[in-house]
C-alpha positions, 0 to 999 in steps of 0.5 A: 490555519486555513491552509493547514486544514486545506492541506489535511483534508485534500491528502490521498496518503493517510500519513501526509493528512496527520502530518497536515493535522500536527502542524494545524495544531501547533499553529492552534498552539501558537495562536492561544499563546499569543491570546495568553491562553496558555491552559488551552495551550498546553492541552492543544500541544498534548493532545494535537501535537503529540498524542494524536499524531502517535496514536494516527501513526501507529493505527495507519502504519500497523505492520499487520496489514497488507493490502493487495490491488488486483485485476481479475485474470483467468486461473491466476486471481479470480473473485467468484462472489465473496471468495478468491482463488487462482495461483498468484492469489494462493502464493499471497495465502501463503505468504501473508500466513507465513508472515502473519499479516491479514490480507486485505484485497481491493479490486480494479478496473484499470492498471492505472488506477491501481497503479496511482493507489500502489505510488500512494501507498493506499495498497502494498502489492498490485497484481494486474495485466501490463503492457510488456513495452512500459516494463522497463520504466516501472522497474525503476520503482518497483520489483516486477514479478511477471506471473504469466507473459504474452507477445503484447501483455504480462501479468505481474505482481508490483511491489514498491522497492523499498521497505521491509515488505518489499525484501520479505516478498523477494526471499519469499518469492524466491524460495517458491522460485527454488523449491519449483512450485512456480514452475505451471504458473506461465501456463494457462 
């Protein structure tokens, strides 16, 4: 049991600690029918075993949501106090309203940090500056939309590329792309 509890609390991704917390109580399960507890037992494996793992699932796995990792960059995603604004911020306006999520914004200092928040699944899209040389290995994971480019750097947008977000964001994407309201966002 220790080690189950351990495991639950030392999780980054909100699924792998309720799958921590299911097996912490069918471990409580099995211990209260050895201790011919079976009462305690049967409302242990109602409510920790499934009740409580469903009801977890469904709040952290709400379709809803998107939730956006950024670095702030000149003309393209910019934070003036408690409001945004730029190109790329507008794009997602208009994506999240097409597709009736709320948008839920997290701002970064460093690509890195966001980009361990984007493998973790604590955010859905990452949008930030990257040097162009490491490129190529993030595509192996991920849909690389380069907003804006320079010798040294890009900016992008990341996207994990599996997943029902991932294929809205690409049509998407492309229909901007093809209706040509993409066209001013590379220039400064």
């Amino acid at each position: 049991m220790v080690f189950f509890s351990v495991y639950t609390v030392t999780r980054t991704k909100p699924l792998d600690a309720v799958f921590g917390r299911t097996a912490l109580s069918t471990v409580a399960v099995l211990l209260f029918v050895l201790a011919s507890a079976f009462d305690v037992a049967i409302v242990e494996a109602l409510l920790g075993v499934f009740l409580s793992p469903f009801l977890y699932i469904t709040v952290f796995k709400r379709v809803g949501t998107v939730r956006v990792g950024f670095i702030p960059t000149e003309g393209l995603f910019e934070k003036h106090a408690e409001r945004y604004s730029g190109k790329v911020y507008e794009i997602l306006i208009k994506f999240v309203k097409e597709y009736k999520y709320e948008l839920q914004l997290v701002e970064y200092e460093d690509f890195e940090e966001m980009c361990r928040a984007l493998r973790e699944d604590y955010i859905s899209i990452a949008f930030g500056p990257v040097e162009t040389s490491i490129l190529p290995e993030l595509q192996k994971n991920f849909l690389i939309f380069q907003m804006r480019s320079f010798e040294e750097k890009s900016q992008v947008m990341l996207i994990e590329k599996s997943g029902e977000l991932s294929d809205r964001f690409f049509s998407f994407y492309e229909r901007l792309s093809d209706s040509g309201a993409l066209k001013d966002l590379g220039k400064k």
